[in-house]
N, C-alpha and C positions, 0 to 999 in steps of 0.2 A: 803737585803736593808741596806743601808750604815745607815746617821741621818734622823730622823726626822725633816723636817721644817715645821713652820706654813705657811698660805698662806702671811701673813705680811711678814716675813722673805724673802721668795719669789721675792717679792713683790718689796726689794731690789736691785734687780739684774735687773740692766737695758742693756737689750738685742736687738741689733739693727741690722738691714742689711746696709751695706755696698757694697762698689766695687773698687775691688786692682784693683789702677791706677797706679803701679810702685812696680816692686819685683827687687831686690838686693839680691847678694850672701852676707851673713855675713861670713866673715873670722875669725873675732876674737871669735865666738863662740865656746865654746866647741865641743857639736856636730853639724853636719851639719849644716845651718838652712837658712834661707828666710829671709830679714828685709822688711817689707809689709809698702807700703802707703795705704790708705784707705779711699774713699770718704765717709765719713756718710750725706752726704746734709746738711741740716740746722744746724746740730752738728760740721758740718768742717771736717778736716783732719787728722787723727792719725794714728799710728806708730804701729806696733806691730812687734814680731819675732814670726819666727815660725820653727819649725822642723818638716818640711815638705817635704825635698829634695829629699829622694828616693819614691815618692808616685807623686809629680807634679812636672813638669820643670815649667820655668820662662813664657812661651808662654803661659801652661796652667793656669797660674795662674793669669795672667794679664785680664782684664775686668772680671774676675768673682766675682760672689755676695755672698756674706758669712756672718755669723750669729757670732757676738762681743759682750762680753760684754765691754761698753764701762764707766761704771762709777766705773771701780777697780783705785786704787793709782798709776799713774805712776811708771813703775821699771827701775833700770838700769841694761842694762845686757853689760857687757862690756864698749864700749864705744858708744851704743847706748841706747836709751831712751827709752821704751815700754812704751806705752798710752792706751792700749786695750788687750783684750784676745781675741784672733780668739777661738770659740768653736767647738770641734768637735767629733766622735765617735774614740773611742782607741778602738783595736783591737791587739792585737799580738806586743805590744807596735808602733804603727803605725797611727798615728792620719787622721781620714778621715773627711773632710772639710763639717759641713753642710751649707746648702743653699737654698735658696726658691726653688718650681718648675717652678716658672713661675719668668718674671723680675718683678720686685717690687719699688718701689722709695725708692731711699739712707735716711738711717734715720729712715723708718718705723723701728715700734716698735714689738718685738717678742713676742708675749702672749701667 
C-alpha cells in the first residue's frame, strides 16, 4: 500500500464519467499520445491528453465513456492545454481506460 488517505481527502477528488466526442493525433507530444474532447454534460467540455496510442485507435475511442478526474489544475503539455485526467489501470507501463458497464449520463459522479 502506497499513502494513507482519509476519507475527506478522498473526498477531494472529483471523479466523473464522460464521453470522447473527438480524438486527435498529438504531434508535438513526446511520447505518442491522444488529445481527447470529452463531454461531461452539465460540467461541459474538456480537454485532456492521453498515451493511449498503442492499446486504442481513434475509432475506438471516439463515443466511449470513461472515468476523469475533472477538478485537477489545468496543465500545459506542449502546445495543448489539459483540463482533466482520464483515469485508468497501468499495467506493463500501458494504461487501460476505466469505464462504466453499462451507459450512464455525462457528468455523473464516481463514488
Amino acid at each position: 500500500m502506497e499513502k494513507i488517505v482519509t476519507f475527506e481527502e478522498f473526498t477531494k477528488v472529483d471523479l466523473r464519467i464522460g464521453t470522447i466526442i473527438e480524438v486527435n493525433i498529438f504531434p508535438e507530444a513526446k511520447k505518442p499520445a491522444y488529445q481527447l474532447v470529452i463531454d461531461f454534460g452539465t460540467l461541459g467540455i474538456k480537454k485532456s491528453s492521453a498515451q493511449i496510442t498503442s492499446l486504442y485507435t481513434k475509432e475506438e475511442l471516439l463515443n466511449r465513456q470513461i472515468v476523469a478526474v475533472v477538478n485537477f489544475p489545468k496543465k500545459q503539455i506542449a502546445k495543448f492545454m489539459s483540463e482533466c485526467l482520464v483515469v485508468g489501470a497501468v499495467q506493463k507501463d500501458e494504461v487501460f481506460l476505466l469505464r462504466p458497464e453499462i451507459r450512464v449520463e455525462n457528468g455523473a459522479i464516481v463514488a
